[in-house]
C-alpha positions in Angstrom: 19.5 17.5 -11.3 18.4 18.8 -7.5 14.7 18.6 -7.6 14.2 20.6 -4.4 13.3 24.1 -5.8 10.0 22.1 -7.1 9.6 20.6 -3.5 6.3 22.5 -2.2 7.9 24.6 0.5 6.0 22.8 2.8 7.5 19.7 2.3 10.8 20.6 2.4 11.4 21.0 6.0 10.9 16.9 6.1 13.9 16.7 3.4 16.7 18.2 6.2 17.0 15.0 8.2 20.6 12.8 8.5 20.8 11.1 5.3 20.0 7.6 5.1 22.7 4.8 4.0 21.4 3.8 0.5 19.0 0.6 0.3 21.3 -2.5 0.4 22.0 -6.2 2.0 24.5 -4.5 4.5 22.2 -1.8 5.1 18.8 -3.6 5.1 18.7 -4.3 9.4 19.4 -0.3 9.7 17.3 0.6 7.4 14.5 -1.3 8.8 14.7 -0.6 12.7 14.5 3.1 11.0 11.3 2.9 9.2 9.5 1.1 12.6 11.4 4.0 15.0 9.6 6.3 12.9 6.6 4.7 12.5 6.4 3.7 16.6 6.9 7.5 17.7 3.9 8.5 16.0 1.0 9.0 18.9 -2.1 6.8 19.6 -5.0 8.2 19.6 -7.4 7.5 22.6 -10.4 6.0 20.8 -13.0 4.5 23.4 -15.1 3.7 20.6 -12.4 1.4 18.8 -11.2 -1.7 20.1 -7.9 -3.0 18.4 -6.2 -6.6 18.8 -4.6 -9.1 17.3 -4.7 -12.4 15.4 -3.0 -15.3 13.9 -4.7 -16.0 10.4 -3.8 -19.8 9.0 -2.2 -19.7 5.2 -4.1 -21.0 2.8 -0.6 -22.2 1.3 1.0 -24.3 4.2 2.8 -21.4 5.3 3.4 -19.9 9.1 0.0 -18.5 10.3 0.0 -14.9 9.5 0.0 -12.1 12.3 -3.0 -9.5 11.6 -3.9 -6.2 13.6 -7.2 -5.9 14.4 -9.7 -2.5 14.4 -13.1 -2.0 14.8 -15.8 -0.3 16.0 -17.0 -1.5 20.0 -20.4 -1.5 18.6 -22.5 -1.7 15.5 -25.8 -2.7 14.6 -24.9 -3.9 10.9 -22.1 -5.9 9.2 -19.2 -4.0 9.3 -17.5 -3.1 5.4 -13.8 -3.7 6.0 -10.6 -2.9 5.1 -7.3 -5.3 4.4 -4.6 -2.6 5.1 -1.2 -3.6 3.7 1.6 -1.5 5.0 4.7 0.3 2.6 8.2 -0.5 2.8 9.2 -1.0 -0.3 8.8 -5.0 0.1 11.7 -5.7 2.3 10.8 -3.0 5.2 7.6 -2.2 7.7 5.2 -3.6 9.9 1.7 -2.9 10.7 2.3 -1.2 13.6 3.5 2.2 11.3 -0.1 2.7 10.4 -1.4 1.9 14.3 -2.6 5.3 14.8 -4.0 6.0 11.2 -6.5 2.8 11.2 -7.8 3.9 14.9 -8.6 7.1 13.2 -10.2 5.8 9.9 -12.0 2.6 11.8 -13.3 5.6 14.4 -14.2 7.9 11.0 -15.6 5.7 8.6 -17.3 2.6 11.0 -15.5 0.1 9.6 -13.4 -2.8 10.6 -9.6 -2.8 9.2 -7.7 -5.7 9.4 -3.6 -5.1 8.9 -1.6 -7.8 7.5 2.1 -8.6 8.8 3.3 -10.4 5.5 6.3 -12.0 4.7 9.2 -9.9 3.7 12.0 -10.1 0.7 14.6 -10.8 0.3 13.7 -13.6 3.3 10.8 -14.1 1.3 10.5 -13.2 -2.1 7.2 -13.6 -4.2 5.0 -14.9 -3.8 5.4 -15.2 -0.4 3.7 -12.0 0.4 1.1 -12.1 -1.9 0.1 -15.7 -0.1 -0.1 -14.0 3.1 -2.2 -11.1 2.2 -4.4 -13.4 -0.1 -5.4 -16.0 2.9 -6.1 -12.9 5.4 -9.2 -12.4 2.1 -10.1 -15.6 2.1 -10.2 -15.9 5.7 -12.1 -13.0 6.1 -14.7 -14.2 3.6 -15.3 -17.8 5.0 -15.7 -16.0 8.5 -17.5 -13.0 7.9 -20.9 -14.1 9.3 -19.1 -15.0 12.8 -16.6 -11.7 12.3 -19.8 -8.7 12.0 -18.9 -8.2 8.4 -20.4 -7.7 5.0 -18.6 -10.4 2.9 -19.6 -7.7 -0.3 -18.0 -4.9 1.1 -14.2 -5.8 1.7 -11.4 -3.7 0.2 -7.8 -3.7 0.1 -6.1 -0.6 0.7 -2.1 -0.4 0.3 0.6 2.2 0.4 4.1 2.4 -1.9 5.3 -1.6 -1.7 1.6 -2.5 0.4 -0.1 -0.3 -2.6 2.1 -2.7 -5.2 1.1 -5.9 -3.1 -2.4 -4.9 -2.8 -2.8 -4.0 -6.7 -0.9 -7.8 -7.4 -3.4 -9.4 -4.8 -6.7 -7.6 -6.7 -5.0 -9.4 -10.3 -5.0 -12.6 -8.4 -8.1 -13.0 -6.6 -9.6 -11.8 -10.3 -8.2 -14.5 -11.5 -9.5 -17.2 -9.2 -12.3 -19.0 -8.7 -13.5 -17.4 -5.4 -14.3 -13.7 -3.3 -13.5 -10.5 -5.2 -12.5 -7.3 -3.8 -15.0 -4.7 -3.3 -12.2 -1.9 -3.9 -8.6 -1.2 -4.2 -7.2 1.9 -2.6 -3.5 2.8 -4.0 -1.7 5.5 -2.2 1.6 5.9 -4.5 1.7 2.2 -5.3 4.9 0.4 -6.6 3.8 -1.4 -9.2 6.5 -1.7 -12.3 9.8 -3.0 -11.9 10.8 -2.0 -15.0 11.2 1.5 -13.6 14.3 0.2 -11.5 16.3 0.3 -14.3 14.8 2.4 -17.0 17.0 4.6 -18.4 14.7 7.6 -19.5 13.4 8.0 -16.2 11.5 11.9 -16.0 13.8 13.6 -15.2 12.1 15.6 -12.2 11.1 12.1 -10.0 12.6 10.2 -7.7 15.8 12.5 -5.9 14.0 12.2 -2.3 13.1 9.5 0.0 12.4 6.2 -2.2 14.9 6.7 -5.4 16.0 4.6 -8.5 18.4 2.5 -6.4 16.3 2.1 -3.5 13.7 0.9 -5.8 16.0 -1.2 -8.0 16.7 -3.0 -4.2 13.4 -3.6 -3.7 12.2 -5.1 -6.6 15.5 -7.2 -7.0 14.6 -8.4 -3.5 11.0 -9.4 -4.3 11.7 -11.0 -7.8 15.0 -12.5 -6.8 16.2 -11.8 -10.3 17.1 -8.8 -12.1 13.8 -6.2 -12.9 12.6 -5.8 -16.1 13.3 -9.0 -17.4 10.8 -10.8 -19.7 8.5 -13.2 -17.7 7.9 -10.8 -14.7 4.3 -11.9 -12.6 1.7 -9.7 -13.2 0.8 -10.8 -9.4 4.6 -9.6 -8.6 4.3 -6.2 -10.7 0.7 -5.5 -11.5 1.5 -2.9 -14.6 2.7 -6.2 -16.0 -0.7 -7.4 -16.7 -1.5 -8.0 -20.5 -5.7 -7.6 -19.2 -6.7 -5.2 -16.4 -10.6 -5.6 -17.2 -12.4 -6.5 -14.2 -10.5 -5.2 -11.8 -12.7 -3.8 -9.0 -12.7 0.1 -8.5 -9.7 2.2 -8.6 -8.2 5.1 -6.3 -4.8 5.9 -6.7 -3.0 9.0 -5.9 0.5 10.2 -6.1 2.6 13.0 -5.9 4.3 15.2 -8.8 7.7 14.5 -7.9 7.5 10.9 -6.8 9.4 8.3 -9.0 6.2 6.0 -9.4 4.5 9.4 -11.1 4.7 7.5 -14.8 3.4 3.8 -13.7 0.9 5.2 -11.8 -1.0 7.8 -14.5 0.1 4.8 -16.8 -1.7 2.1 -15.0 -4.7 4.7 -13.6 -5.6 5.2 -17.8 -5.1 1.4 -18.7 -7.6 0.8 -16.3 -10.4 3.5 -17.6 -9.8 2.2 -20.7 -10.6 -1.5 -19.5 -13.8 0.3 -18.3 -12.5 0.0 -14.5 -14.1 3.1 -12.6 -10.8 5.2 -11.7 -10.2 8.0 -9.3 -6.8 9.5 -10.0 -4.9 12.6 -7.9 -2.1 13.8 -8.3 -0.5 16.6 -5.9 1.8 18.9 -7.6 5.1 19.3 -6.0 5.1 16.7 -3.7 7.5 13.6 -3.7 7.1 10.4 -2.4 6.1 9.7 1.2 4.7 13.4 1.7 2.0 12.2 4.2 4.7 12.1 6.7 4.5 15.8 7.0 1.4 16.0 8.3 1.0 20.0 8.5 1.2 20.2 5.1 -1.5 22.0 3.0 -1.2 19.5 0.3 -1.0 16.6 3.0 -4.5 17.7 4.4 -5.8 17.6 1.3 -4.5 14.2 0.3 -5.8 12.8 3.1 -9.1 14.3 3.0 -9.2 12.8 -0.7 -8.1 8.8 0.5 -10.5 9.2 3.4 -14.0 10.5 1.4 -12.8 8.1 -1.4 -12.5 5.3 1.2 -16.3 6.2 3.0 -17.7 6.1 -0.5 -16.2 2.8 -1.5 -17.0 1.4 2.0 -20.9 2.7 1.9 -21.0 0.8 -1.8 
């Protein structure tokens, strides 16, 4: 059923661009240098009071060090709160550099320091490769924060689509160790069940534009290296899996109407209130997944307003 009546008519414009070739092994390279051409046209702000760099983070698994983008503010008189960004791309695309611009802005905004992790990707490396990388940029963070200007109590992770499905997996696991906790975790249309990939009474309004069944069934067959929705599935891996979601620090997540992680996320957004996890949950009607890439957009504006007053209040505890 074509969807794109529903599309708010603001969105649609986006929607009449050459199609893609559908998410595969033959089309994975394409698809890839895609998603960065997009993501490097975008324009840097001028920021004087940001500096931005970069480092090389050791694993704390015996991996390769792991490549982080740097940005903070040139000055403070406090420890900074901070932000571990992880960037979308379904878990076999992206690279920090698609969110360059957007952390200048929100390091500028909100005063803090945001640190940008260039994981590991699948189907090169499934899990839990990425979730090893993003956990020892935490860690590292924690040991160091006296000597890095920040306040070891107020570090969040913050993730979009595949980074929002990583991040949510990283929060169950550093829950489940014996060492630093996450202040917050900020979800922005996170992909977090693999069983949608092959569910078969999908609703039937989600998932026609930009990040589809197929796509997704890629994705996660990429990360698991086994077939999705099988028994036994890491709650790390796909965080709806989790049998326990108490404790979990708190919760935004948004999503759009027409995106085809609407179900897992108002799913996994009312597990957690009823663990007695604080939850801030928006959803923006006729929008599909992706929307924040039209940036004119009412309904983008407003989104973005929401994830950035939501962020300031986590980052101000």
């Amino acid at each position: 059923m074509n969807t794109l009546e529903l599309v708010d008519p603001e969105l649609r414009d986006a929607l009449v661009l050459p199609p893609q070739p559908p998410l595969a092994a033959n089309s994975l390279a394409r698809r890839r240098a895609d998603l960065l051409k997009v993501g490097g046209a975008l324009v840097r702000p001028d920021l004087p009071d940001i500096t931005a760099g970069e480092i090389r983070v050791e694993s704390a698994f015996g991996a390769k060090p792991v490549r982080v983008l740097t940005y903070r503010p040139v000055k403070s008189d406090h420890p900074l709160s901070a932000i571990l960004h992880i960037h979308g791309g379904g878990f076999v695309m992206g690279a920090p550099e698609m969110k360059d611009a957007e952390n200048r802005l929100l390091a500028s905004e909100l005063g803090c320091a945001i640190y940008s992790v260039d994981h590991r990707l699948a189907p090169e490396a499934p899990h839990p490769a990425p979730l090893e990388d993003i956990y020892s940029v935490f860690v590292w963070l924690h040991a160091n924060a006296s000597q890095l200007g920040l306040d070891p109590a107020r570090i969040g992770i913050k993730g979009e689509s595949g980074g929002g499905g990583f991040a949510a997996g990283v929060a169950l696991y550093a829950r489940d160790q014996q060492g630093p906790q996450f202040a917050f975790q900020h979800l922005i249309y996170p992909m977090i069940d693999d069983r949608t990939a092959v569910r078969q009474d999908l609703h039937p309004y989600v998932g026609e534009f930009v990040w589809t069944q197929a796509d997704n069934y890629f994705g996660w067959r990429s990360l698991l290296g086994r077939e999705p929705g099988e028994a036994g599935v890491s709650p790390y891996a796909a965080a709806a899996r989790a049998a326990d979601v108490s404790g979990l620090p708190p919760t935004y997540i948004s999503v759009g109407g027409l995106d085809l992680f609407l179900e897992e996320n108002m799913v996994y957004a009312d597990r957690l209130s009823r663990a007695g996890v604080p939850v801030e949950f928006h959803l923006y009607p006729r929008a599909y997944h992706g929307f924040y890439r039209t940036p004119n957009a009412r309904v983008t504006k407003q989104a973005e307003h929401d994830t950035r007053e939501a962020l300031r209040r986590f980052l101000q505890g």
